[in-house]
C-alpha positions as CSV (number, residue, x, y, z in Angstrom):
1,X,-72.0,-2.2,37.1
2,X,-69.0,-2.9,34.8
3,X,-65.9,-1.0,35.2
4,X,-63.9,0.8,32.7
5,X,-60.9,2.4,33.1
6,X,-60.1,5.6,30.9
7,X,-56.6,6.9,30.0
8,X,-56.0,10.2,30.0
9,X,-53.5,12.3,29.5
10,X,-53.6,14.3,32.9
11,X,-54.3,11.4,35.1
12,X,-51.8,9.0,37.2
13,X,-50.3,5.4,37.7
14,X,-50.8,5.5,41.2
15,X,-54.5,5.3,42.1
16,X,-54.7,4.5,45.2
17,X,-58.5,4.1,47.1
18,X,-57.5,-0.1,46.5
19,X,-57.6,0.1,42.9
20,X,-54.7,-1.4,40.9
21,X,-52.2,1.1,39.3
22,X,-51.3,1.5,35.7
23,X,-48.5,-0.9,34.3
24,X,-45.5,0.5,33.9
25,X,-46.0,0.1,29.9
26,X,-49.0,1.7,29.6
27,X,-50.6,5.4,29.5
28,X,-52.1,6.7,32.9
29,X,-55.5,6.5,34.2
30,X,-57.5,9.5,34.8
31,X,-61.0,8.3,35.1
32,X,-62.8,4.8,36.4
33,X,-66.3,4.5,34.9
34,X,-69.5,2.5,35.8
35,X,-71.9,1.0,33.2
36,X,-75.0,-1.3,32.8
37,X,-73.9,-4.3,30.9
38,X,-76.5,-3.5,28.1
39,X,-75.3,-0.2,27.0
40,X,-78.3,1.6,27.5
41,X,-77.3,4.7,28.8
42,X,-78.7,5.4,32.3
43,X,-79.7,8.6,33.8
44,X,-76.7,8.7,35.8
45,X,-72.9,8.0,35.6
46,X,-70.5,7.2,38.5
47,X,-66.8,7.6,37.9
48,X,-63.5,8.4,40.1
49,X,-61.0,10.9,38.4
50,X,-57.5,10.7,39.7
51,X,-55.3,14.0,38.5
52,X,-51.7,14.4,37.9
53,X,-51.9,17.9,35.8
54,X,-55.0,20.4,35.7
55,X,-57.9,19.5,33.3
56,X,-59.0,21.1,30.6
57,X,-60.8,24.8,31.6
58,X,-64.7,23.4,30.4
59,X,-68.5,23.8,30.2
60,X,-71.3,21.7,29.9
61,X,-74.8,22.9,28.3
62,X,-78.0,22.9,30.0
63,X,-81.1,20.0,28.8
64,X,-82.4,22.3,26.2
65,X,-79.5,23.5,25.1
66,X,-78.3,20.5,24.3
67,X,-81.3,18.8,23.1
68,X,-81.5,21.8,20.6
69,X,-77.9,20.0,19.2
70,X,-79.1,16.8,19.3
71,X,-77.9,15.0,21.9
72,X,-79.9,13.4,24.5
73,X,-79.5,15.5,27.4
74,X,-77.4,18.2,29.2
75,X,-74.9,17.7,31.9
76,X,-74.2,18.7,35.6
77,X,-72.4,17.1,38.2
78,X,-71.8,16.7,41.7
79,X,-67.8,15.6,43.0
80,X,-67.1,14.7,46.5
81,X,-63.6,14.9,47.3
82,X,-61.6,11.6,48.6
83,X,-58.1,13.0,48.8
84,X,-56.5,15.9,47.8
85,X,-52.6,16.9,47.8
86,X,-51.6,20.0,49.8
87,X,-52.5,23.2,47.4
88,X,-54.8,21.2,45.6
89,X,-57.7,23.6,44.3
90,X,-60.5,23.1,41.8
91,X,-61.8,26.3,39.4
92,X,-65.3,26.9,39.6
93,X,-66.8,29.8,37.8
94,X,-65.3,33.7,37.5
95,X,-64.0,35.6,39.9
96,X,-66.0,38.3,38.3
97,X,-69.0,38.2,35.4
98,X,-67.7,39.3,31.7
99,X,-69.2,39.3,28.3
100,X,-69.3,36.9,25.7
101,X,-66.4,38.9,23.9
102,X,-64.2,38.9,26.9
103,X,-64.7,35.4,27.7
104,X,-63.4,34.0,24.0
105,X,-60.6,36.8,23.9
106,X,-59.5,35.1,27.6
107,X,-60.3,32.1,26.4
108,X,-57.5,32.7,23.0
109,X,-54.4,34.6,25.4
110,X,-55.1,32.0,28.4
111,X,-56.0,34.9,30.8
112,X,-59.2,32.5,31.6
113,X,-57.1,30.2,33.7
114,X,-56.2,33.2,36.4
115,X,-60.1,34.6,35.8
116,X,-61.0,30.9,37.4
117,X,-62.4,30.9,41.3
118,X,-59.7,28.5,42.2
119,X,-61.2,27.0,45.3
120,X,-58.5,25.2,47.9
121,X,-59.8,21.6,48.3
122,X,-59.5,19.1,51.1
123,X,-60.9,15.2,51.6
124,X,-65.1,15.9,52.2
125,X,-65.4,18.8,50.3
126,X,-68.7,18.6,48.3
127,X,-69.6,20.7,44.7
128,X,-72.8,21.0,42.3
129,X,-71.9,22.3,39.3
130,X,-75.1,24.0,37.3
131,X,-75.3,23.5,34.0
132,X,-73.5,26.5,32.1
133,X,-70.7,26.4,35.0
134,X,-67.2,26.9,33.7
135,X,-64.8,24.8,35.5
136,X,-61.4,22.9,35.7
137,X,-59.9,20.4,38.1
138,X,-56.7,21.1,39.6
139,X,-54.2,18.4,40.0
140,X,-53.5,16.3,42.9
141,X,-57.1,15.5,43.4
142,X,-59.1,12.0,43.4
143,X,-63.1,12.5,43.6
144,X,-65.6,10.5,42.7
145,X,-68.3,12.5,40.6
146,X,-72.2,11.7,39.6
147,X,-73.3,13.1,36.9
148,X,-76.2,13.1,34.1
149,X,-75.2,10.4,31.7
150,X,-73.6,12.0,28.8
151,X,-69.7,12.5,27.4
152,X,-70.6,16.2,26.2
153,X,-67.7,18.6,27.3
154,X,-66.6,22.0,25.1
155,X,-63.5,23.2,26.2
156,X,-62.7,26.6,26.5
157,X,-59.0,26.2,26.8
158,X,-56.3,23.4,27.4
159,X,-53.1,24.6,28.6
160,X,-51.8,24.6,25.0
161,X,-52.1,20.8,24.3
162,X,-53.3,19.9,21.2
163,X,-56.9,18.9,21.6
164,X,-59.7,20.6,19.9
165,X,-61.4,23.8,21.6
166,X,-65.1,24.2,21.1
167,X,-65.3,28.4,21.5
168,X,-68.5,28.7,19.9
169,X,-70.6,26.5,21.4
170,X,-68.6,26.9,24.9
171,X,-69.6,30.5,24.6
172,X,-72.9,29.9,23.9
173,X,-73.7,28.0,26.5
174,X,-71.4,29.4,29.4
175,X,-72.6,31.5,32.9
176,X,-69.5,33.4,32.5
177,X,-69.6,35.1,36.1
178,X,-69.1,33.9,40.0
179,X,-70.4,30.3,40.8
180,X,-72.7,29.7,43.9
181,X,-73.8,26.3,45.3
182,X,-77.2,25.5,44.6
183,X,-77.7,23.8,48.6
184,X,-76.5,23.3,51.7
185,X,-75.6,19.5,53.4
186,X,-78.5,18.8,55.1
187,X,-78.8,16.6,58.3
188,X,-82.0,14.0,57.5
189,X,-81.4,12.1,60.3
190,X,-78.2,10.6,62.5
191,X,-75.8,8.7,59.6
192,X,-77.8,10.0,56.6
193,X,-77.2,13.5,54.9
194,X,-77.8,15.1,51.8
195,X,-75.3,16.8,50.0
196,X,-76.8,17.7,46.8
197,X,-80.7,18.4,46.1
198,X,-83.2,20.4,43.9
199,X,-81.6,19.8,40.8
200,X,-81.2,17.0,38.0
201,X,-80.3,14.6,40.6
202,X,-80.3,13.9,44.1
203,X,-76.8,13.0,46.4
204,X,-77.5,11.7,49.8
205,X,-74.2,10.0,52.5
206,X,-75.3,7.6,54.7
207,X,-72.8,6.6,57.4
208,X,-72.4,3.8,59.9
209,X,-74.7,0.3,60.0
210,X,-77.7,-0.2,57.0
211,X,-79.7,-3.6,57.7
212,X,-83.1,-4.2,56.3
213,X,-85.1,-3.9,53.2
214,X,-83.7,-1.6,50.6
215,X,-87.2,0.2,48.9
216,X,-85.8,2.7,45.5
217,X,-88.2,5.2,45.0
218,X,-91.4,4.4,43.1
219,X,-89.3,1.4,41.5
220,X,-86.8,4.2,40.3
221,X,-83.2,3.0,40.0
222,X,-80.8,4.5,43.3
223,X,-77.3,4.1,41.9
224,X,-75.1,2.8,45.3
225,X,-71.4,3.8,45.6
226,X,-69.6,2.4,48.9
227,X,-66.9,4.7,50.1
228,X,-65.3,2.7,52.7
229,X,-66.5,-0.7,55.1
230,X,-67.7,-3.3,53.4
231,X,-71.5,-5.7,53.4
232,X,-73.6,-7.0,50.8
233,X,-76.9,-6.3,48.6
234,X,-79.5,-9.1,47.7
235,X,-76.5,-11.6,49.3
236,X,-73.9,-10.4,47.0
237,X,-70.9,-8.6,47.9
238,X,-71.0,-4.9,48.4
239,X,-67.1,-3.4,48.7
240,X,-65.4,-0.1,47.8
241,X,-64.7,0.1,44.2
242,X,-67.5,-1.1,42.9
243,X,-70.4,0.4,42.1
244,X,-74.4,-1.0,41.9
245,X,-78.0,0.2,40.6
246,X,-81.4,-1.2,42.2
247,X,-84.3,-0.4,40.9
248,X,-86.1,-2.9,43.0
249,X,-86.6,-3.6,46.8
250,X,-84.1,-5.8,48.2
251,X,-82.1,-6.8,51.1
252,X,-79.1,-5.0,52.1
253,X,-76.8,-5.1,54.8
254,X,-73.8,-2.3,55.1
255,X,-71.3,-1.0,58.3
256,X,-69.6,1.9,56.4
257,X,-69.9,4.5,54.4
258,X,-72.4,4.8,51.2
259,X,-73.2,7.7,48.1
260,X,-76.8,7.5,47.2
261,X,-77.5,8.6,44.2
262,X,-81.0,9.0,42.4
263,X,-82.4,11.2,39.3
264,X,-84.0,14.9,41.4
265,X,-87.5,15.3,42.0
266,X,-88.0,11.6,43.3
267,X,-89.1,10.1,47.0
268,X,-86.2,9.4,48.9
269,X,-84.9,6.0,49.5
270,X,-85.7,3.9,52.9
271,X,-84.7,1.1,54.2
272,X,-87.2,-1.1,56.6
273,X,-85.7,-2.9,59.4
């Protein structure tokens, strides 16, 4: 997939994971994205986020909800941590549930930032965020997050910088109570996991050596994200930073660590020795 590199506000110059910093003349990178070459949006998106300041306190509607907008579909998303900075946390839902009144009147003072769940984070660390979860990222934190294919975001509130809020529709959308993960890691067998299951989309880790024939499945596309080690798919180059999609069988050949990544509800995908 292509790479493109998005500057924001709250992210740094210093990347690290191998990929190349900012210049000094320009703005800071907060987020690396992957995309087909034909613009066709895909079920799924890949990207790294790399924080220097807190993100924006956020929600993202559910399929219907925003289907009944317009748009194409909803959003949730799945973030594995790479590297976090001591105190490094991430908000995930309310401490406690409140109304729809109490969550814009937070949401207009800034009380919403200390209602957050602020969860300490450390390298491993794995979250599913349901539709309708409010959330912000804390800073000092790179991930690498999956997620349905869609830039839809309404933002509750943003620290005071001056970027549009989307109250109503946040509000309208929003679980505002306690978050809870929708599964538990799961052991498949020795070097293959899954981390994230029974929702839009499926997040397996496979670790250690991958030699065979690569089978997506029912001709599906897998999306392929290597972590760290290095190998190659259908005799081209498979490294850390890059990112590919199959959507047919083929050979690969990997000693390292792989995300696979494929929309929910599918047969897993094998590889034949």
């Amino acid at each position: 997939l292509i790479t493109r590199r998005i500057e924001k506000i709250w992210g740094r110059r210093a990347l690290g994971l191998g990929f190349a910093d900012a210049p000094e003349n320009g703005e800071p990178i907060g987020e690396i994205w992957y995309e087909g070459e034909d613009g066709a949006p895909d079920d799924l998106l890949v990207k790294y986020l790399f924080t220097s300041e807190k993100l924006s306190v956020q929600v993202h509607p559910d399929d219907d909800q925003a289907r009944a907008r317009g748009h194409r579909s909803g959003k949730e998303e799945c973030w594995l941590i790479l590297d976090a900075e001591p105190g490094a946390t991430l908000g995930i839902g309310l401490r406690e549930t409140v109304d729809g009144a109490g969550l814009r009147a937070a949401a207009l003072d800034g009380s919403i930032e200390a209602m957050l769940d602020w969860k300490p984070v450390a390298t491993g660390d794995v979250f599913y965020l349901q539709a309708g979860t409010i959330h912000a990222i804390g800073s000092g934190v790179t991930l690498v997050e999956i997620q349905q294919n869609i830039d839809l975001t309404y933002r509750l509130y943003d620290y005071g910088r001056p970027r549009e809020l989307h109250l109503d529709a946040a509000i309208a959308v929003a679980r505002p109570g306690p978050w809870s993960a929708p599964n538990a890691r799961r052991e498949v067998k020795a070097g293959r996991a899954i981390l994230a299951e029974g929702r839009k989309f499926v997040v397996e880790h496979w670790e250690g050596t991958q030699a065979g024939q690569l089978l997506p499945p029912d001709d599906r596309p897998i999306w392929i994200v290597p972590l760290a080690g290095a190998g190659s798919i259908d005799g081209q180059a498979l490294m850390p930073g890059d990112v590919w999609i199959a959507d047919t069988a083929g050979p690969l050949s990997f000693e390292g660590e792989l995300l696979i990544a494929y929309p929910g509800g599918e047969v897993a995908p094998t590889i034949l020795g």
